[in-house]
Structure formats: structure tokens, C-alpha cells
GUMARGU-589409 format. One record per residue (C-alpha): residue in three letters; x, y, z. Coordinates in Angstrom, 2 decimals, always signed. Layout:
% residues N
<rec><res>Ala</res><east>X</east><north>Y</north><up>Z</up></rec>
...
This chain:
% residues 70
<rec><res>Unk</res><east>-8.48</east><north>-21.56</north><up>+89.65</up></rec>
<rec><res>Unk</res><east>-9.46</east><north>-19.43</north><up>+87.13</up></rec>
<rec><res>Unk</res><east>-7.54</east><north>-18.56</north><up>+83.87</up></rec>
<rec><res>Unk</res><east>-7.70</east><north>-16.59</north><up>+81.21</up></rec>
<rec><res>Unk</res><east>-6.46</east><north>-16.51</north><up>+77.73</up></rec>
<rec><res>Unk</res><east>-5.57</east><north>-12.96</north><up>+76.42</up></rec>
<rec><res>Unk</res><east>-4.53</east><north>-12.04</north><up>+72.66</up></rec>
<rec><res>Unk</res><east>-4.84</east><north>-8.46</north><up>+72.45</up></rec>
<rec><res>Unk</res><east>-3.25</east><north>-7.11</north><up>+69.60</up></rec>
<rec><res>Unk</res><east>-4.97</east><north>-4.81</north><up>+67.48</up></rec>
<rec><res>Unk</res><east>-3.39</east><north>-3.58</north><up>+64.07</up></rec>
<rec><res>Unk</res><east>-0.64</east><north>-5.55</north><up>+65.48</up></rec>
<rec><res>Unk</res><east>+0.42</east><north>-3.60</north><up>+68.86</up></rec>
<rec><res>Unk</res><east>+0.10</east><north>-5.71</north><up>+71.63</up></rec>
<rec><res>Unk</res><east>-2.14</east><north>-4.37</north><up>+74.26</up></rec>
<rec><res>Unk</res><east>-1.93</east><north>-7.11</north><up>+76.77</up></rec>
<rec><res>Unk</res><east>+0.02</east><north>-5.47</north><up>+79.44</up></rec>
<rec><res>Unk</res><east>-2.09</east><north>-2.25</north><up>+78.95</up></rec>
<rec><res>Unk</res><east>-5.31</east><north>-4.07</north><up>+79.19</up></rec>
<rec><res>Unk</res><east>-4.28</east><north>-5.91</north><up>+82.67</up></rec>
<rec><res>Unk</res><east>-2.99</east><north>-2.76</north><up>+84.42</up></rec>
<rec><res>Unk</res><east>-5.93</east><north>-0.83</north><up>+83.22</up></rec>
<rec><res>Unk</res><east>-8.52</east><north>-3.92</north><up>+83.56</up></rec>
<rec><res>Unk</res><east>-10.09</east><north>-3.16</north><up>+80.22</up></rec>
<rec><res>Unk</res><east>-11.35</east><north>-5.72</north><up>+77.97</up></rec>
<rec><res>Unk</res><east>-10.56</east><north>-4.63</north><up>+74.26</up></rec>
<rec><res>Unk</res><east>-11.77</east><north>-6.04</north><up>+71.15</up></rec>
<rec><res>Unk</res><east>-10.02</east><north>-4.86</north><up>+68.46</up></rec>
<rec><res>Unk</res><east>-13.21</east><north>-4.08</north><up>+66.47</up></rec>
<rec><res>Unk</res><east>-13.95</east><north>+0.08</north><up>+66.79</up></rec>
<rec><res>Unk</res><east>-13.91</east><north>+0.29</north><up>+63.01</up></rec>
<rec><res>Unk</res><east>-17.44</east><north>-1.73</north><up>+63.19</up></rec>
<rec><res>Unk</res><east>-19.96</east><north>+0.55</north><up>+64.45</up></rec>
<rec><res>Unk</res><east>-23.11</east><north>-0.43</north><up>+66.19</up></rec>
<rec><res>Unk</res><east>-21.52</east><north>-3.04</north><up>+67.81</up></rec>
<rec><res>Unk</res><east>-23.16</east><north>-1.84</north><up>+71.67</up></rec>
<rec><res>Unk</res><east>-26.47</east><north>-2.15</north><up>+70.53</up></rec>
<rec><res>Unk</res><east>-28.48</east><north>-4.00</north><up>+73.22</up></rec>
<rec><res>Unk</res><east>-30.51</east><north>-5.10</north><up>+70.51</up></rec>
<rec><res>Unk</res><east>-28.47</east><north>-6.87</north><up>+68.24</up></rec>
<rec><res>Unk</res><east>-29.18</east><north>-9.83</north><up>+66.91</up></rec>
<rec><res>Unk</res><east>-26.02</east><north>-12.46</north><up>+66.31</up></rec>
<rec><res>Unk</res><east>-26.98</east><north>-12.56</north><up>+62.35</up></rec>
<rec><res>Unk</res><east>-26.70</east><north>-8.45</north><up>+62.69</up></rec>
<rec><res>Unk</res><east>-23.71</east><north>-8.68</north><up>+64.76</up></rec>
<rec><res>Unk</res><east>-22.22</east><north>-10.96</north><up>+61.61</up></rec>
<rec><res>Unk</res><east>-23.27</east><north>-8.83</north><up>+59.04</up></rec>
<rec><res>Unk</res><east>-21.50</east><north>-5.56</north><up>+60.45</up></rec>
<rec><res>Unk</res><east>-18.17</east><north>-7.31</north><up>+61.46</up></rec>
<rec><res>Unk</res><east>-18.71</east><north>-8.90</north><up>+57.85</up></rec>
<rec><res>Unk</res><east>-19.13</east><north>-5.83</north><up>+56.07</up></rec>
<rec><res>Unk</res><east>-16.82</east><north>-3.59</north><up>+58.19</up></rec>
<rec><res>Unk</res><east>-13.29</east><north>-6.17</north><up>+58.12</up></rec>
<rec><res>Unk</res><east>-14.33</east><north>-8.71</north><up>+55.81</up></rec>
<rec><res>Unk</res><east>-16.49</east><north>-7.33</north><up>+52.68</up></rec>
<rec><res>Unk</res><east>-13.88</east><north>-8.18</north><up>+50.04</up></rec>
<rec><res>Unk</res><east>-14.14</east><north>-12.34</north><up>+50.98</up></rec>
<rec><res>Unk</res><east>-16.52</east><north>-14.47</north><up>+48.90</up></rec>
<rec><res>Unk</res><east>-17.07</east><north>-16.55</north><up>+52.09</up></rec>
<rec><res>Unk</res><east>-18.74</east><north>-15.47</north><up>+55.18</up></rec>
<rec><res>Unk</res><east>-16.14</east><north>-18.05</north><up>+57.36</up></rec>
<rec><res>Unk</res><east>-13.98</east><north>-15.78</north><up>+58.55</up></rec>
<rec><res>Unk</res><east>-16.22</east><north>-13.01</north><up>+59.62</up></rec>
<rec><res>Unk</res><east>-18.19</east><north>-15.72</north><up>+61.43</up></rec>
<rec><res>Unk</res><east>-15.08</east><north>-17.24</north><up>+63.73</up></rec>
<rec><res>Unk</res><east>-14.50</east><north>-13.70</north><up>+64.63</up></rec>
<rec><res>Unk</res><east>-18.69</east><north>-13.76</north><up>+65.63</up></rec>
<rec><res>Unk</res><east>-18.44</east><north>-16.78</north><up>+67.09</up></rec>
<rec><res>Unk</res><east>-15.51</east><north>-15.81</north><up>+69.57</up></rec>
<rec><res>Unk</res><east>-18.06</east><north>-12.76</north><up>+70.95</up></rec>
């Protein structure tokens, strides 16, 4: 059995229905560019999500769970 957990909801539109009939994985994160880069490194994947969504936080915490769920 295989299942799969899906919370698609960019700026707060639900996508999951979309995503499905289309079978298109989607992140949420197209503000963050460089993202496709077959040469990123996780630190430089954590520093752009960082910097795109989460530059005005102190704490690098939240930037990293969104990281750490790629």
C-alpha cells in the first residue's frame, strides 16, 4: 500500500485536486530562485529559502523545517 500525504496550498489556495488530476508535484516555493540547481548544496538550499521567505526572523528554525521537508 502506498500513501501519500498532500498539503498543497500555496498563498493559501488549495491546489490538491489540481495537482492529482494534473500529476504535478508543487512546492509552493517559485519566489526562491535557484532552487533546480543540480548543484546545490543543503546549507545553499537553506540560505535561499532563508533569505527569500524568511529574512525578517532572528532564527534560522523555521527556514530550516521548510529545508528539512525537501
Amino acid at each position: 500500500m502506498k500513501l501519500f500525504v498532500l498539503r498543497i496550498a500555496p498563498r493559501r489556495k488549495d491546489r490538491t485536486t489540481e495537482a492529482l488530476r494534473d500529476s504535478d508535484l508543487i512546492i509552493g516555493w517559485s519566489d526562491a530562485q535557484g532552487l533546480l540547481n543540480e548543484r546545490l548544496t543543503r546549507s545553499t538550499f537553506h540560505r535561499i529559502i532563508h533569505d527569500t521567505y524568511y529574512a525578517h526572523e532572528r532564527s534560522r528554525r523555521a527556514s530550516g523545517q521548510g529545508t528539512g521537508s525537501m
